[in-house]
N, CA, C and O atoms as a DFTB+ gen file, in Angstrom:
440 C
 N C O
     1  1       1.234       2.292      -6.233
     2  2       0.933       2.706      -4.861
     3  2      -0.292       3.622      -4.863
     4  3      -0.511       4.579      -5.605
     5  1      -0.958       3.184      -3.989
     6  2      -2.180       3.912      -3.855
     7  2      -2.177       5.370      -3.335
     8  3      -1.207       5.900      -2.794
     9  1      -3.127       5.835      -3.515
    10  2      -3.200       7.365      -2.666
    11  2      -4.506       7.999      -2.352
    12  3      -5.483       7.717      -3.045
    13  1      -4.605       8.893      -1.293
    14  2      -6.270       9.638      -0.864
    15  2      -5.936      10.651      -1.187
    16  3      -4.760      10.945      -0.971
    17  1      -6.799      11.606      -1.829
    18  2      -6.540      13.147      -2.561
    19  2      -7.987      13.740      -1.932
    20  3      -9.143      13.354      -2.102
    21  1      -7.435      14.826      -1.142
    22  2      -8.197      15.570      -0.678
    23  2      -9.124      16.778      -0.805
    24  3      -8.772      17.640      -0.001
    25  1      -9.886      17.043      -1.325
    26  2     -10.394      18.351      -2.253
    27  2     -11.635      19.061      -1.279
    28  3     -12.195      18.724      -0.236
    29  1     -11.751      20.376      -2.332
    30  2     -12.896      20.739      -1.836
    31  2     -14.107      20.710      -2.638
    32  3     -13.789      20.729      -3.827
    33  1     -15.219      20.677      -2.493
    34  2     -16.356      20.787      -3.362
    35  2     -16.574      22.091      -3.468
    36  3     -15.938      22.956      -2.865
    37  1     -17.735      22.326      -4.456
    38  2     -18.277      23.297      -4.922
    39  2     -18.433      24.509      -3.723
    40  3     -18.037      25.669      -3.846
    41  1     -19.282      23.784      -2.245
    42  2     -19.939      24.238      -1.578
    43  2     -19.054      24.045      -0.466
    44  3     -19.646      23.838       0.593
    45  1     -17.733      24.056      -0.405
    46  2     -16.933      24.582       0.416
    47  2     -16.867      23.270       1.457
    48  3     -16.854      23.360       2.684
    49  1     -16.847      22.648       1.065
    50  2     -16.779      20.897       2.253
    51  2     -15.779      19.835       1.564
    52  3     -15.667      19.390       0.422
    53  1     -15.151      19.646       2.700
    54  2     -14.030      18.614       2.166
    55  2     -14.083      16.941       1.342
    56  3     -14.852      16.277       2.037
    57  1     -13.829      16.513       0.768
    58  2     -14.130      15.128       0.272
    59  2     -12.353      14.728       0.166
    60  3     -11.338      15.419       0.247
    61  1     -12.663      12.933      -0.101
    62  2     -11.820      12.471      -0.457
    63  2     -12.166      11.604      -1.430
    64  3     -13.314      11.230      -1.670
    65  1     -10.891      11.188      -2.156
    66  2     -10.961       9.975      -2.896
    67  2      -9.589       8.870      -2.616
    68  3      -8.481       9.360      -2.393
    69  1      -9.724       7.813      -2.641
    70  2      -8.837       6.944      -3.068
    71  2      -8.488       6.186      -3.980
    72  3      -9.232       5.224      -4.173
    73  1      -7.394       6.312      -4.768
    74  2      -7.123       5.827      -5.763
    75  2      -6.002       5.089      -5.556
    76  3      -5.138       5.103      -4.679
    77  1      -6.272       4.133      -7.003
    78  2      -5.249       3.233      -7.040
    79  2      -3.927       3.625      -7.577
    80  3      -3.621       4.811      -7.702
    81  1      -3.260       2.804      -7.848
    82  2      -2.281       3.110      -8.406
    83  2      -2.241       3.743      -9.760
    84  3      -1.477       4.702      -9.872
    85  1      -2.868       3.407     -10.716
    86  2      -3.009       3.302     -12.310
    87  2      -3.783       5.125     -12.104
    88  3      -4.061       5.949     -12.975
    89  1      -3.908       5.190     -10.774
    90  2      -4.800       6.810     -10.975
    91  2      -6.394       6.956     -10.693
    92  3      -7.100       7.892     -10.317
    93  1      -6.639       5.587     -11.049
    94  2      -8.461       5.169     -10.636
    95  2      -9.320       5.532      -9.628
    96  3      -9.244       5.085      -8.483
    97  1     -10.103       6.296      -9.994
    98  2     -10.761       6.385      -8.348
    99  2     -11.041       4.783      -8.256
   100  3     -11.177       4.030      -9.220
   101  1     -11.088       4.472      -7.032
   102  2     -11.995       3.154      -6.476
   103  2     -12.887       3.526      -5.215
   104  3     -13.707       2.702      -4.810
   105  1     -12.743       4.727      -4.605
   106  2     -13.518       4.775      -3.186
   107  2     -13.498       6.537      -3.212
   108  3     -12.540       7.273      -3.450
   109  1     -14.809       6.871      -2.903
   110  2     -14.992       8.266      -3.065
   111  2     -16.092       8.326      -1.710
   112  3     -17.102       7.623      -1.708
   113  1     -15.745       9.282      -0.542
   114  2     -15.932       9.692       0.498
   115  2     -17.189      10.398       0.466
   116  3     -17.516      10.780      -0.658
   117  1     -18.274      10.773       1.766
   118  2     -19.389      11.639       1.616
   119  2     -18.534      13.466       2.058
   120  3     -17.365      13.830       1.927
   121  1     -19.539      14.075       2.489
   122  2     -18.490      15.002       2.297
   123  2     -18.394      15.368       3.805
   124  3     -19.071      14.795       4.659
   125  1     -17.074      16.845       4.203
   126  2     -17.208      16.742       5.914
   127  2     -16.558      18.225       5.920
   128  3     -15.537      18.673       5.399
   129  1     -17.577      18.806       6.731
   130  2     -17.463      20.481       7.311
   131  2     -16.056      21.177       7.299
   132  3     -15.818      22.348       7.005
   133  1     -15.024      20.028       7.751
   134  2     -13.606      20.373       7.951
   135  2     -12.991      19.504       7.908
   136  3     -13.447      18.374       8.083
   137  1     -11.341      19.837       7.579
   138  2     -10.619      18.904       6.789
   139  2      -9.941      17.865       7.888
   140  3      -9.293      16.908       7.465
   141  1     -10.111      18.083       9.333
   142  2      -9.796      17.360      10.455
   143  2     -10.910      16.186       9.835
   144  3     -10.491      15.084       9.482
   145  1     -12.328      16.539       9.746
   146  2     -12.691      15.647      10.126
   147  2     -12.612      14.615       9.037
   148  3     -12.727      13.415       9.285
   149  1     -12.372      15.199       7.561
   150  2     -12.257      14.753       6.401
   151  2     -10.985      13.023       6.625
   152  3     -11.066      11.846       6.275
   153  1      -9.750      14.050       7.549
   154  2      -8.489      12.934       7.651
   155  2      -8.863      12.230       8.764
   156  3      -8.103      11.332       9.129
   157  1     -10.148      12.496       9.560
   158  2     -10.391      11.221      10.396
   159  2     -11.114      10.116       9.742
   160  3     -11.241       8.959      10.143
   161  1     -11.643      10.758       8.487
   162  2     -12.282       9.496       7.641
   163  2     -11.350       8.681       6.481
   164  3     -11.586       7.702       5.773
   165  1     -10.598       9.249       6.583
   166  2      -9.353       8.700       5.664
   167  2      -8.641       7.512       6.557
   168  3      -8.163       6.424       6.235
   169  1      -8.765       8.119       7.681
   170  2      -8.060       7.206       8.880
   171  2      -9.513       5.726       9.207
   172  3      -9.695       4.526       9.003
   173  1      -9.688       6.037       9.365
   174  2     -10.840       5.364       9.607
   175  2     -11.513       4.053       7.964
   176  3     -12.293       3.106       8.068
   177  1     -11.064       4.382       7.148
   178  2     -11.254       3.421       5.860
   179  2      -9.498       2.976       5.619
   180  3      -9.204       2.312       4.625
   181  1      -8.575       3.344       6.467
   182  2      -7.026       2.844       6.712
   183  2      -8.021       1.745       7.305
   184  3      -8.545       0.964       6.511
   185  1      -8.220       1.680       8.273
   186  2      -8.354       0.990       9.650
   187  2     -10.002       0.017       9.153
   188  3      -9.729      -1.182       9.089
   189  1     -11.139       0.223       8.905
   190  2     -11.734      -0.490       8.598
   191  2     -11.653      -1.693       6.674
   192  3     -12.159      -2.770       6.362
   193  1     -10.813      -0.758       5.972
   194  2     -10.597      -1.766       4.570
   195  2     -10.442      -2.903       5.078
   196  3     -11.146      -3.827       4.671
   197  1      -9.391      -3.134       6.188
   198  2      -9.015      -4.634       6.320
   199  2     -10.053      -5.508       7.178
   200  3      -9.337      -6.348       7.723
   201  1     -11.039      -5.674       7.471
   202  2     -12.645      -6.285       7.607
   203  2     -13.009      -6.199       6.356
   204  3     -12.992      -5.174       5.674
   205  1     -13.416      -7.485       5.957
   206  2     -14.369      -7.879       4.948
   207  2     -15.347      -7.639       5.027
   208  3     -15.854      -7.168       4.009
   209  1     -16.352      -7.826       6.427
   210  2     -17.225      -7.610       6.751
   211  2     -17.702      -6.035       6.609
   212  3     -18.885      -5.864       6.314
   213  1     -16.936      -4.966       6.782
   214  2     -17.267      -3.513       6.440
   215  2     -17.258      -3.192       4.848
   216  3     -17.125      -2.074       4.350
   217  1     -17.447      -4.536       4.098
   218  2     -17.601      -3.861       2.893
   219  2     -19.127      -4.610       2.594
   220  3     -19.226      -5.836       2.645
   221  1     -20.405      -3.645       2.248
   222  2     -21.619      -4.152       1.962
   223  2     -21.648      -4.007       0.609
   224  3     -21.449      -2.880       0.155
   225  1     -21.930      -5.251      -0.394
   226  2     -21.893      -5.191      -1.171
   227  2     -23.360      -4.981      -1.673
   228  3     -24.242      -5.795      -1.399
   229  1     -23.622      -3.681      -2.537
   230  2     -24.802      -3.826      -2.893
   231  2     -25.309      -3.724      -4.706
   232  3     -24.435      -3.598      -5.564
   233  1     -26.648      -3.793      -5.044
   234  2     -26.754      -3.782      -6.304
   235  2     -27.806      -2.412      -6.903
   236  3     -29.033      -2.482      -6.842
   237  1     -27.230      -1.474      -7.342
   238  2     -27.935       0.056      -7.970
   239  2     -29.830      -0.817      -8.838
   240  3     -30.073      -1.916      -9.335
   241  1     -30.291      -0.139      -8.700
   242  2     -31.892       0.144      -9.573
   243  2     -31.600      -0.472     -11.026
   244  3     -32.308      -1.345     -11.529
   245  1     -30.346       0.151     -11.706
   246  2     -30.117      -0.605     -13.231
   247  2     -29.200      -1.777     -12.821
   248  3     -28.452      -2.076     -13.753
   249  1     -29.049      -2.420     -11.886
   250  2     -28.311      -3.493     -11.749
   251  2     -26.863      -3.988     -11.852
   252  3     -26.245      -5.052     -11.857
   253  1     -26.639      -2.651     -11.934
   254  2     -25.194      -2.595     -11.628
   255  2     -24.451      -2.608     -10.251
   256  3     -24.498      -1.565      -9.599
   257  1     -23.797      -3.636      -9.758
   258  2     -22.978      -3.904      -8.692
   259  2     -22.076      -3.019      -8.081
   260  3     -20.931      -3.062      -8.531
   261  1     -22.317      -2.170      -7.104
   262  2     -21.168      -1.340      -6.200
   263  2     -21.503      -1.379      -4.776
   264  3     -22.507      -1.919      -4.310
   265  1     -20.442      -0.666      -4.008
   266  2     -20.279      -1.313      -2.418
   267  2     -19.867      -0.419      -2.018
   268  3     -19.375       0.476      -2.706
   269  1     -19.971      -0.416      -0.595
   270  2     -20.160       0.988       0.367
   271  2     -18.856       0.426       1.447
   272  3     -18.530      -0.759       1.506
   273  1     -18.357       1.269       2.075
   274  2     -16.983       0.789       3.216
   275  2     -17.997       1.286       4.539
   276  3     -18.850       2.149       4.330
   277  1     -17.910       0.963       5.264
   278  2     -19.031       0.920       6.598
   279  2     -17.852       1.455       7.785
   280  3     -16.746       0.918       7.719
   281  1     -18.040       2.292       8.642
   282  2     -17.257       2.301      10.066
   283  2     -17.735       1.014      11.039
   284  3     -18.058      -0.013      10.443
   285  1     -17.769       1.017      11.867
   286  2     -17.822       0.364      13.307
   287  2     -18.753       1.040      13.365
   288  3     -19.719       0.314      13.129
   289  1     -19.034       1.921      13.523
   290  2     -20.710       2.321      13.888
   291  2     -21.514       2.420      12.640
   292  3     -22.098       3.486      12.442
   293  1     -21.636       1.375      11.696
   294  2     -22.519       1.541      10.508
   295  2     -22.577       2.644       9.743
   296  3     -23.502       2.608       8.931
   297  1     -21.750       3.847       9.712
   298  2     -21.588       4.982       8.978
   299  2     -21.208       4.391       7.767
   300  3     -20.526       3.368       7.825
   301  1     -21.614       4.974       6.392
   302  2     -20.700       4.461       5.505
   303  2     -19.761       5.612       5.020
   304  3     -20.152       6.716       4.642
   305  1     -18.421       5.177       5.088
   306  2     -17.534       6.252       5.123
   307  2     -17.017       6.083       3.708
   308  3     -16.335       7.064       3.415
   309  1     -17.091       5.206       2.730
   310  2     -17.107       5.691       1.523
   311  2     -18.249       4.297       0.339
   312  3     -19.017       3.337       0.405
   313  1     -17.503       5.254      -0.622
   314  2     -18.502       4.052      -1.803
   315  2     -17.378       4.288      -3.507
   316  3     -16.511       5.022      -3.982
   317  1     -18.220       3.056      -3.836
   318  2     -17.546       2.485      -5.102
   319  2     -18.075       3.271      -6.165
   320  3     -18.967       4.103      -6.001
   321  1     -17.485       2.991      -7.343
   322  2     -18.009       3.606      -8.583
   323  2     -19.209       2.436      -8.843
   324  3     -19.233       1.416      -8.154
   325  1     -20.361       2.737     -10.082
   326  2     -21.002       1.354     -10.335
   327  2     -19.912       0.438     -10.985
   328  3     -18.810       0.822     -11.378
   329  1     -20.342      -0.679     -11.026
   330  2     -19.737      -1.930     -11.601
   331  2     -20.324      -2.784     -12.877
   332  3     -21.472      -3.229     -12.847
   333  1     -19.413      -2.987     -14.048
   334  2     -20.071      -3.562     -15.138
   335  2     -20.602      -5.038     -14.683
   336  3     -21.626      -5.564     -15.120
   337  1     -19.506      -5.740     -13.499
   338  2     -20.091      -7.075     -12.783
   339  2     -19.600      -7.480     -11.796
   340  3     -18.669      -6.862     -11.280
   341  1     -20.031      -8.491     -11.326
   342  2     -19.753      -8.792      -9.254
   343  2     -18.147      -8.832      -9.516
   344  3     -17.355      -8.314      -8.729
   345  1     -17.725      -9.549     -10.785
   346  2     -16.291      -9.687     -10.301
   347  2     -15.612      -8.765     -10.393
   348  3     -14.505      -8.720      -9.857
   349  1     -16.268      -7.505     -11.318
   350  2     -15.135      -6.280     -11.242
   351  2     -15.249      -5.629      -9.979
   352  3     -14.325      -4.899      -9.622
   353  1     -16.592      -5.839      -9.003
   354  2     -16.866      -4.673      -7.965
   355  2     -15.612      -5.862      -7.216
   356  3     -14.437      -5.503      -7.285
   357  1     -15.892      -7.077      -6.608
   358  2     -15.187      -7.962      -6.227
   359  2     -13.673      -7.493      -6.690
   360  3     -12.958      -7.540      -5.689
   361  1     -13.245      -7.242      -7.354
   362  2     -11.644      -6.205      -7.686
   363  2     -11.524      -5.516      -7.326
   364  3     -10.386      -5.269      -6.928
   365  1     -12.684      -4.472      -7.112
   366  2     -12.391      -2.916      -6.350
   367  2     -12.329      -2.585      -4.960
   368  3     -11.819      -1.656      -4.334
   369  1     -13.219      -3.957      -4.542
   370  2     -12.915      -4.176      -2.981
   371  2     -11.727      -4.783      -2.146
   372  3     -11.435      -4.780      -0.950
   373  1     -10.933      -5.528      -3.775
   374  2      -9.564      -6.433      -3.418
   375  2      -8.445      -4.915      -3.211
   376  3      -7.613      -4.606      -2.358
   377  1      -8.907      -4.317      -4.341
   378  2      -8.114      -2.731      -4.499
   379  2      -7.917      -2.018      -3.290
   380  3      -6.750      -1.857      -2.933
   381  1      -9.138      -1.406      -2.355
   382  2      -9.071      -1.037      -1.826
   383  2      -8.263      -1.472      -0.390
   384  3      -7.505      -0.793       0.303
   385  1      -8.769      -3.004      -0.205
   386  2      -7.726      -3.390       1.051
   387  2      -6.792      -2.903       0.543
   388  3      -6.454      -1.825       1.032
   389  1      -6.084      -3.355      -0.456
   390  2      -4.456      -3.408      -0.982
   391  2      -4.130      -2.137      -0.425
   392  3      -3.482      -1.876       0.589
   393  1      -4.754      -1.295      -1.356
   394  2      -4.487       0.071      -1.278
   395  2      -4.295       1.158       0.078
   396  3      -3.311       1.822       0.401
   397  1      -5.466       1.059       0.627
   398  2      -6.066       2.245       1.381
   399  2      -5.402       2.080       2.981
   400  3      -5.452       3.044       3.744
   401  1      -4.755       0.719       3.428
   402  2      -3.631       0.972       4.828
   403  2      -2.357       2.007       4.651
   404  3      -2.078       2.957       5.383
   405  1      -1.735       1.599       3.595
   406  2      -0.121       2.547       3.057
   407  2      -0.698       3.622       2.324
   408  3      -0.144       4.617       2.791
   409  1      -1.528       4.004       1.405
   410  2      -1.865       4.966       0.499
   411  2      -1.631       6.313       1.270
   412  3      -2.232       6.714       2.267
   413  1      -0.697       6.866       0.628
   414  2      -0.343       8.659       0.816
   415  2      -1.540       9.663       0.584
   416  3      -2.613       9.634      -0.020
   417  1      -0.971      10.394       1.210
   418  2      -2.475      11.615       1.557
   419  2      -1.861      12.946       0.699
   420  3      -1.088      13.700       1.291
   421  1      -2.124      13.137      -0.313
   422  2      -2.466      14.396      -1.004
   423  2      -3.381      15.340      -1.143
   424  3      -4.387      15.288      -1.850
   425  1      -3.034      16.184      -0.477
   426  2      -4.056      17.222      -0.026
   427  2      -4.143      18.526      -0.964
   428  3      -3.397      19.486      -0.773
   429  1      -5.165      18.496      -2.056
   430  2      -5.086      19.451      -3.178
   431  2      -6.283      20.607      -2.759
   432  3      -6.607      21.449      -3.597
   433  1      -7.196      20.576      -0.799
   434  2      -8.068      21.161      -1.141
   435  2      -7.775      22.761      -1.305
   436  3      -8.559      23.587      -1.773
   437  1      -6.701      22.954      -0.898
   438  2      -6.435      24.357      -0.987
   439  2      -6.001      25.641      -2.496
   440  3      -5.817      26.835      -2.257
C-alpha cells in the first residue's frame, strides 16, 4: 500500500513524496508555503494520477527517461526520479495510478 509523507525542507516549506509500497519514492512534489496547501497537492495528484494524459513523459540532457504529473491547469504538481529506461519510467507511472488514489497521508513535517 502506497503512502504520501509529508515533510519539511531545509527552508521551512512543505513537500511531499509518494511512495510505493516496497518504501520507494516514485513521485516527489515542488515545494508549498503551508501545509494546507501542501494537502491540496496531494489531493490533487489523488485526483489527476488517474488521466494518462497528465502524465508528460519526458527525457533529462543525459537521456535518461522521467515524467512530471500535470494539474488541469498545466501546473506540474509532481515528478519522477530519472529512469534507467522508458519501460522502467512506464512502471513508475503504472505505480503511481495504483498507488496515489488510496495512499495514506503521513505527516512527519513536524
Amino acid at each position: 500500500m502506497g503512502k504520501f509523507e509529508i515533510k519539511k525542507d531545509k527552508s521551512g516549506q512543505f513537500r511531499f513524496n509518494l511512495k510505493a509500497g516496497n518504501g520507494q519514492v516514485i513521485l516527489s512534489s515542488e515545494a508549498y508555503t503551508t501545509k494546507s496547501a501542501c494537502e491540496n497537492g496531494i489531493e490533487s495528484v489523488r485526483k489527476n494520477s488517474q488521466d494518462d494524459g497528465k502524465f508528460e513523459r519526458k527525457t533529462a540532457k543525459d537521456g535518461s527517461p522521467y515524467f512530471n504529473l500535470k494539474a488541469t491547469n498545466g501546473q506540474v504538481i509532481g515528478a519522477s526520479e530519472m529512469y534507467s529506461s522508458t519501460s522502467a519510467m512506464e512502471n513508475g507511472v503504472a505505480s503511481v495510478k495504483k498507488n496515489a488514489p488510496d495512499a495514506s497521508v503521513d505527516d512527519i513535517s513536524s
